[in-house]
C-alpha positions as CSV (number, residue, x, y, z in Angstrom):
1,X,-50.4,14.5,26.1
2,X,-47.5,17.0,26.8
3,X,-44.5,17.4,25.5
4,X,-42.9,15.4,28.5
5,X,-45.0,12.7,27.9
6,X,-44.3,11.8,24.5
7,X,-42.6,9.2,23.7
8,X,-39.5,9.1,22.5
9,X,-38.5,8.6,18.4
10,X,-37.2,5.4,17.8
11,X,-35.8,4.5,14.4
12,X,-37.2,1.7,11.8
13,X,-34.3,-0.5,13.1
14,X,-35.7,-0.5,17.0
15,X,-39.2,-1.5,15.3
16,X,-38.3,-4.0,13.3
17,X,-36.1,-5.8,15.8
18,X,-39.3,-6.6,17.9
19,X,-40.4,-8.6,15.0
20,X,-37.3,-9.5,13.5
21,X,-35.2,-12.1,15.5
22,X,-31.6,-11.0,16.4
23,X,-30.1,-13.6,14.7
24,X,-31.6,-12.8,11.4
25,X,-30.7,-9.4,12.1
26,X,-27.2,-10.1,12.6
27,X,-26.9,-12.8,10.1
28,X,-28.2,-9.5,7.2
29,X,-25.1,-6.9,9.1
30,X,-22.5,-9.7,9.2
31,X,-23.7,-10.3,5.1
32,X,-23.3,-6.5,4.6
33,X,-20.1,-6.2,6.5
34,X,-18.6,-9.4,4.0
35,X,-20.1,-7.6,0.8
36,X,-17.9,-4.6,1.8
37,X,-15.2,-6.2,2.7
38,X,-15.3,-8.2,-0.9
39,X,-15.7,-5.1,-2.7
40,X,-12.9,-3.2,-0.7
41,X,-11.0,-6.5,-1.9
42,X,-11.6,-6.3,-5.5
43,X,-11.1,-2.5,-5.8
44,X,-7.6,-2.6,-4.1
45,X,-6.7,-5.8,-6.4
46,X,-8.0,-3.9,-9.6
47,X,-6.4,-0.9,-9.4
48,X,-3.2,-1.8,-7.8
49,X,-3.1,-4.3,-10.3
50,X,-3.7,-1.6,-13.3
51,X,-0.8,0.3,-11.7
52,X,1.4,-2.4,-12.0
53,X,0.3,-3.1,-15.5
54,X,1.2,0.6,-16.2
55,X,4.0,0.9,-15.1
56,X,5.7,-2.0,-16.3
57,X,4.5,-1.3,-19.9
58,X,5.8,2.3,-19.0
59,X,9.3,0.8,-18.4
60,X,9.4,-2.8,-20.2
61,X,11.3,-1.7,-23.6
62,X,14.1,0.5,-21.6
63,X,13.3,3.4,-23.2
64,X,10.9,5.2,-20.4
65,X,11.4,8.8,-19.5
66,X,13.6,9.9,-16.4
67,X,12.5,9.0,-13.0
68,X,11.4,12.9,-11.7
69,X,9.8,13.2,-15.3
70,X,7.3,10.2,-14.4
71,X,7.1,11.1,-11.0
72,X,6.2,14.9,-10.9
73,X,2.8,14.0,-12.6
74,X,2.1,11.1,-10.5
75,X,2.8,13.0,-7.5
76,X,0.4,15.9,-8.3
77,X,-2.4,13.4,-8.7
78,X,-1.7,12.0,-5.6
79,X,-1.9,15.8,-3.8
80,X,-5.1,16.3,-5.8
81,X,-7.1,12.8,-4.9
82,X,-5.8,13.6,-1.1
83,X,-6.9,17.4,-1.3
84,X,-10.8,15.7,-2.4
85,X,-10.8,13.4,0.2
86,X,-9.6,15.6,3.1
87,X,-12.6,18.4,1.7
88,X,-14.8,15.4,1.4
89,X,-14.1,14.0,5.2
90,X,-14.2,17.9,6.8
91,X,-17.7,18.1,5.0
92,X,-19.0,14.8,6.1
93,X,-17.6,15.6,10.0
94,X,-19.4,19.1,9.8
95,X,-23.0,17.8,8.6
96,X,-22.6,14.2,11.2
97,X,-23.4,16.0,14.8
98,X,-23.1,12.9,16.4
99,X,-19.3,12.9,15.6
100,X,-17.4,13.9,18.4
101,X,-14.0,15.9,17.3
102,X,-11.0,15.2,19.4
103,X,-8.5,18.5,19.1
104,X,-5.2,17.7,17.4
105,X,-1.5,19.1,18.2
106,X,-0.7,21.5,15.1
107,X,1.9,19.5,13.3
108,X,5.3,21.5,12.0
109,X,5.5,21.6,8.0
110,X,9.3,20.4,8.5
111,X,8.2,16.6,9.7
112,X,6.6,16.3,6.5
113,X,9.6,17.1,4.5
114,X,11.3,14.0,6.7
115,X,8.8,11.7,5.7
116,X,8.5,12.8,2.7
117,X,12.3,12.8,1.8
118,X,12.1,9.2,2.9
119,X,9.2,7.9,0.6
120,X,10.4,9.9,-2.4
121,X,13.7,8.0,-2.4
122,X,12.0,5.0,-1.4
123,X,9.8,5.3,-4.9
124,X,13.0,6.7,-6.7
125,X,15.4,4.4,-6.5
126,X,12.6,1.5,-6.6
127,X,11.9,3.1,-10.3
128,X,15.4,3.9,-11.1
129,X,16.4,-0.1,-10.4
130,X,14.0,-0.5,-13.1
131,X,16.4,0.1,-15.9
132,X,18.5,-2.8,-14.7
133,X,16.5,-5.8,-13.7
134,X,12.8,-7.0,-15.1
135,X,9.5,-5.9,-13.0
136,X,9.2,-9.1,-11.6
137,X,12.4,-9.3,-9.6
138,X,11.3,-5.5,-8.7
139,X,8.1,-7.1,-7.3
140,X,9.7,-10.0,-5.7
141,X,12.7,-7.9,-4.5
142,X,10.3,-5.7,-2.4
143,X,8.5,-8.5,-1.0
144,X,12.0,-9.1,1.2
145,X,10.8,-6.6,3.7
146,X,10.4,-7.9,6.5
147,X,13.7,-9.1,6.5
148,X,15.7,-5.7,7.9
149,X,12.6,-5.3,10.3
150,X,13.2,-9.2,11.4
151,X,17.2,-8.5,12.3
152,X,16.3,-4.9,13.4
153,X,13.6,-6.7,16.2
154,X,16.2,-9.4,17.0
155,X,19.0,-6.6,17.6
156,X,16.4,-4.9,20.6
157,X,15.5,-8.8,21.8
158,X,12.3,-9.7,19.9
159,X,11.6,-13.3,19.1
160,X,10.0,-14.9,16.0
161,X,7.9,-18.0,15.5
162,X,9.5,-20.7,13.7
163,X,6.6,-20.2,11.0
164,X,7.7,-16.4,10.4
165,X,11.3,-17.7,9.9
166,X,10.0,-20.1,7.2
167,X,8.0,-17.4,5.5
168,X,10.9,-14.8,5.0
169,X,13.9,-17.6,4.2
170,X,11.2,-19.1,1.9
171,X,10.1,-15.8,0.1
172,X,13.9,-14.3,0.0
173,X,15.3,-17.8,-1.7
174,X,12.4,-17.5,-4.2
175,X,13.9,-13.7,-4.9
176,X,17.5,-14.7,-4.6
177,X,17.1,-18.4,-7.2
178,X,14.3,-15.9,-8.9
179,X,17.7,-12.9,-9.9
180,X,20.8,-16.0,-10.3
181,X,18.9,-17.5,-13.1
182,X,17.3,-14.4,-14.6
183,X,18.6,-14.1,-18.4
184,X,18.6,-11.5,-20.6
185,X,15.6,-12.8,-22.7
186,X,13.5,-12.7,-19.0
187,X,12.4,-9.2,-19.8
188,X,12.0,-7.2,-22.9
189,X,14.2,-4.3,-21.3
190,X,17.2,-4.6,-23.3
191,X,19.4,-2.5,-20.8
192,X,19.4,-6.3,-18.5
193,X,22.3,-7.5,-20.2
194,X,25.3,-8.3,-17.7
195,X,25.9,-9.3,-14.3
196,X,26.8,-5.9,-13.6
197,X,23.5,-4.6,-14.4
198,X,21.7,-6.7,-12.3
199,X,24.0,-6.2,-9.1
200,X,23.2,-2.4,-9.7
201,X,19.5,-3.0,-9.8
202,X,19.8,-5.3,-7.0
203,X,21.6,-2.4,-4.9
204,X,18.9,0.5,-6.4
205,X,16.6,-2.0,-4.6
206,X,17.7,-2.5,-1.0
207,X,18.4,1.3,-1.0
208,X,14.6,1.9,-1.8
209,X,14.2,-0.7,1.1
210,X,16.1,1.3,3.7
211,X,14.2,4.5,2.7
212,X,11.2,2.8,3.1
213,X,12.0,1.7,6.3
214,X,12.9,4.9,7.1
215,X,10.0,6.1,6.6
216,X,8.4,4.0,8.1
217,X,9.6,4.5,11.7
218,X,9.5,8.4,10.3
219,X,5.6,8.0,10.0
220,X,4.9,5.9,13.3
221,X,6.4,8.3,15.4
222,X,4.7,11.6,13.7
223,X,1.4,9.7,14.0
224,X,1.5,8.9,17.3
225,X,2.8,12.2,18.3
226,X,0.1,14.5,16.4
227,X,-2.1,12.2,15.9
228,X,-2.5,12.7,12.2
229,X,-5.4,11.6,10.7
230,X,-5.6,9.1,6.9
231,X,-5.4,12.3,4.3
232,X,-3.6,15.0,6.0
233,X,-0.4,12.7,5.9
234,X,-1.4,11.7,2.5
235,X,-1.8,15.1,1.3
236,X,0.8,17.2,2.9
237,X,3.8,13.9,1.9
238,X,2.5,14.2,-1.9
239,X,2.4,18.2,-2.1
240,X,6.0,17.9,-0.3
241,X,6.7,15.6,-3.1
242,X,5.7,17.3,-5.4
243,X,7.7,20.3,-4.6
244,X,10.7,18.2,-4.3
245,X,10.0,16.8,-8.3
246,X,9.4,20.3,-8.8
247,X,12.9,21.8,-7.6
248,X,15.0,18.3,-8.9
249,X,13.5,18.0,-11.9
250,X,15.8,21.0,-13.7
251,X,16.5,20.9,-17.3
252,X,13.8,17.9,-17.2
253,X,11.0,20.5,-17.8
254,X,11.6,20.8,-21.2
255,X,11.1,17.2,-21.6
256,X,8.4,17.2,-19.0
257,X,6.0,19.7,-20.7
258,X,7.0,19.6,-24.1
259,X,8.9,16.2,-25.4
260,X,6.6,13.9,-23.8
261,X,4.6,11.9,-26.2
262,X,0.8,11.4,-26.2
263,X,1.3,7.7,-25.0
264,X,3.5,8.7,-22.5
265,X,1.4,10.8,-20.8
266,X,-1.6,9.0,-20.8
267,X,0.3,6.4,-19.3
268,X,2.1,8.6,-16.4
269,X,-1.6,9.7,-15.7
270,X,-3.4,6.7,-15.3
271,X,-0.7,5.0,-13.0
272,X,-1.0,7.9,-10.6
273,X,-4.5,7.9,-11.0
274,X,-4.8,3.7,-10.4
275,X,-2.1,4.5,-7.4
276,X,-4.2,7.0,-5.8
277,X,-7.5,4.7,-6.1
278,X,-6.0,2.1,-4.8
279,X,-4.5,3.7,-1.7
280,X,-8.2,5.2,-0.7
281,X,-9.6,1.9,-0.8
282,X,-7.2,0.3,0.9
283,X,-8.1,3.1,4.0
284,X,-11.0,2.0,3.8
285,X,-10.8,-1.8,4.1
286,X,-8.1,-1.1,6.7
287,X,-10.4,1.6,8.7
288,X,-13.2,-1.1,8.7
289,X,-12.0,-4.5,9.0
290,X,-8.1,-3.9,10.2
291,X,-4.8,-4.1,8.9
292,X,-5.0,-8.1,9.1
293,X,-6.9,-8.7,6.8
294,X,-6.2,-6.1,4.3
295,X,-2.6,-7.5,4.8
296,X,-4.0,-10.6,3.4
297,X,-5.5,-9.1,0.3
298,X,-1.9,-7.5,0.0
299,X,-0.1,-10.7,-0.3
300,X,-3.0,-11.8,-2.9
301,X,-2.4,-8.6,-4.6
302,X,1.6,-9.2,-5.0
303,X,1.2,-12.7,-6.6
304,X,-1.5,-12.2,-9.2
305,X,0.2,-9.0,-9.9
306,X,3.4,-11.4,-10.7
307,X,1.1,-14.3,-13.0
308,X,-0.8,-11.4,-14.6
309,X,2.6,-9.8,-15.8
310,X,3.9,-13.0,-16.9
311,X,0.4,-13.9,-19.1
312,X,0.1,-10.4,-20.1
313,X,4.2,-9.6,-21.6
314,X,4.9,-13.0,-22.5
315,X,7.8,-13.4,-19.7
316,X,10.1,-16.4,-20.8
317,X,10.8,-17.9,-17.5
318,X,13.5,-20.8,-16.8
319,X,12.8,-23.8,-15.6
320,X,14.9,-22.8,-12.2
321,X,13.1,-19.1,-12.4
322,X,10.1,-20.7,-12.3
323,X,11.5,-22.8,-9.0
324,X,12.1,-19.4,-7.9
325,X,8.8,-18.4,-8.0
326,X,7.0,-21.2,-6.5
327,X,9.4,-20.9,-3.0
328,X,8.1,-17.2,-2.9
329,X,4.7,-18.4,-3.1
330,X,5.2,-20.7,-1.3
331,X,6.6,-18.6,1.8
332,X,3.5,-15.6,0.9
333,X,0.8,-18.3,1.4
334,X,2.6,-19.6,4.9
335,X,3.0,-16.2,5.8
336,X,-0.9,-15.6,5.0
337,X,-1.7,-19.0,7.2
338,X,0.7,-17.8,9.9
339,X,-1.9,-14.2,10.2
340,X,-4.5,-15.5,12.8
341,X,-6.5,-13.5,15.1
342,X,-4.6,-14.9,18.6
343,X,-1.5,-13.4,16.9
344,X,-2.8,-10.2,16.1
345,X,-4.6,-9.7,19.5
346,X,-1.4,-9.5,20.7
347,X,0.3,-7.6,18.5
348,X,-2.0,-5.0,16.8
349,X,-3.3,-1.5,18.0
350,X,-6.4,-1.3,19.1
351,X,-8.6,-1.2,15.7
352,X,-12.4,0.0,14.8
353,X,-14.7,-3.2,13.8
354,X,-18.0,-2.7,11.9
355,X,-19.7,-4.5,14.3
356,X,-18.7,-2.0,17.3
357,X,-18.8,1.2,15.7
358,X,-22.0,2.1,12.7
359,X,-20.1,2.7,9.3
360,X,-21.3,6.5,9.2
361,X,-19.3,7.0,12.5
362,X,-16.3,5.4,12.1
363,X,-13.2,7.9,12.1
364,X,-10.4,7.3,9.8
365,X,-8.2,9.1,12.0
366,X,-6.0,6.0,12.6
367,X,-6.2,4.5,8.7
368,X,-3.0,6.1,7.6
369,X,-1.0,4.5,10.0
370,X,-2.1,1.3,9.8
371,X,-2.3,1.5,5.6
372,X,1.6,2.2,6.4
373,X,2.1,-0.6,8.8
374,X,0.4,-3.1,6.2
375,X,2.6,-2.0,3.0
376,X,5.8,-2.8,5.3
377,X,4.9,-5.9,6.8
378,X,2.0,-7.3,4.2
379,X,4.4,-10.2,3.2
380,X,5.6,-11.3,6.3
381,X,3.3,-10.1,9.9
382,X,5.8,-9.7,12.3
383,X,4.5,-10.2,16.1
């Protein structure tokens, strides 16, 4: 037989199939594709939920160090975890043949600094409010969203269902009952201990919420203009970061590298090291299954990480507090039931599915953007 003749290799898949009905076949990939999707779930729960545990014993008894001090280290473990995974996908796309590379406009240093300018604040003032209400209303306060992007979208003519209205009016009365009836003995931080406080925190808060915004439209159009792929943004926002911590910080070095205590900065290192975890895996459950469902595990994520703070720190919660919490829930569940697949066909960029595309293949040239799009519209999905 020649070479011409011989026939051609076929894989242990193509030989199995011819004894191994389609349907059991599919029945074993759709089983894979939920055990992935599970353990994507879990990992994104865990370690955002260790962040939050963190941070909040970081910041619970009012004495934490300055805002730069905590985020310069952070911020450097977020440039290194992106640096690994931007080596580890050039590696993986130089070995894979079968992986076509689409050229890419160069993209200019100075958009970085934009968007990075934008998220820095965002995370600044969201730590700075810190020092003036408890964690929970910082969690509940930055479930509220949707709410500039909902009057933004009606300004330029976009309608809403009735069920999106619900979710936000329900998840922003939880927040607002949640800060009217929050006492002094609601957090161990003993800086919450006037009206005037709070208000501050409250403002520290929608400031973080405009910069986060900001960034948001900041990111959207840089992505769809250079088409910038999952770590590259990651990587060059954190080492701009980074820089700015570096140049702000001032007579904060001192206390950065020599006044910090062992405590301290084992706690600094593991919430930028639970952050930076939980960011990859949340690529990767967007990347495979779409920013729908990852959305969902989001909202999930938000409410255990408010039950787990108040088993774990003992919150005393009024009786109207705890009111307060239940219309939040409340509107997060109905904004979980209101995510169906009919409304995201209609909304949502075109996204890889597991079942298309083999998992080996898949390009995560598209994951940062969409991991961006689900942290600003996880609570509430706005079509």
């Amino acid at each position: 037989m020649t070479d011409l003749e011989a026939p051609p290799q076929r894989s242990v898949m193509d030989v199995l199939s011819k004894y191994i009905p389609s349907s059991i076949t599919s029945h074993v990939s759709y089983m894979s594709q939920q055990a992935l999707f599970l353990f994507c779930a879990f990992n994104v729960v865990m370690w955002f939920g260790l962040y939050a545990y963190f941070q909040e014993k970081l910041t619970i008894n009012g004495d934490a160090p300055a805002e730069l001090v905590v985020m310069c280290p952070q911020y450097l473990i977020y440039t290194v975890v992106a640096w690994c995974g931007l080596h580890m996908k050039r590696v993986s796309v130089r070995k894979d043949k079968s992986v076509v590379q689409v050229p890419k406009r160069h993209s200019p240093w100075h958009i970085f600094a934009f968007i990075a300018a934008a998220t820095f604040g965002s995370y600044y003032f969201s730590f700075r409010a810190l020092r003036h209400v408890s964690y929970l209303f910082k969690v509940l306060g930055k479930t509220c969203k949707p709410i500039p992007i909902l009057l933004l979208g009606l300004c330029f003519g976009k309608t809403y269902t009735t069920r999106k209205y619900s979710s936000v009016l329900l998840i922003t009365s939880g927040a607002a009952v949640f800060f009217v009836y929050q006492s002094a003995s609601s957090s161990s931080n003993q800086n919450i201990h006037s009206i005037q406080d709070q208000l501050t925190g409250v403002f520290l808060l929608l400031v973080s919420l405009l910069c986060d915004g900001l960034a948001g439209v900041l990111e959207d159009k840089y992505i769809a203009e250079y088409k910038l792929g999952p770590f590259d943004l990651m990587f060059r926002i954190s080492f701009v970061s980074t820089a700015f911590c570096a140049v702000l910080l001032g007579h904060d070095w001192t206390t950065l590298l020599f006044h910090l205590s062992g405590d301290a900065w084992r706690l600094i290192g593991l919430i930028g090291l639970c952050g930076s975890l939980g960011q990859v895996f949340m690529f990767i459950s967007i990347t495979y299954f779409g920013s729908l469902s990852t959305s969902v595990v989001g909202t999930c994520r938000k409410m255990l990480t408010v039950l787990s703070s108040i088993y774990v720190f003992q919150h005393p919660l009024s009786r109207m507090q705890i009111v307060g919490l239940g219309l939040a829930f409340i509107g997060m569940m109905l904004s979980m039931a209101s995510k169906n697949p009919r409304h995201a066909a209609a909304s949502a960029p075109p996204q890889i599915h597991p079942s298309d595309v083999p998992l080996h293949h898949v390009d995560l040239s598209t994951a940062y953007e969409l991991c961006h799009m689900h942290q600003r519209k996880e609570v509430v999905e706005l079509v």
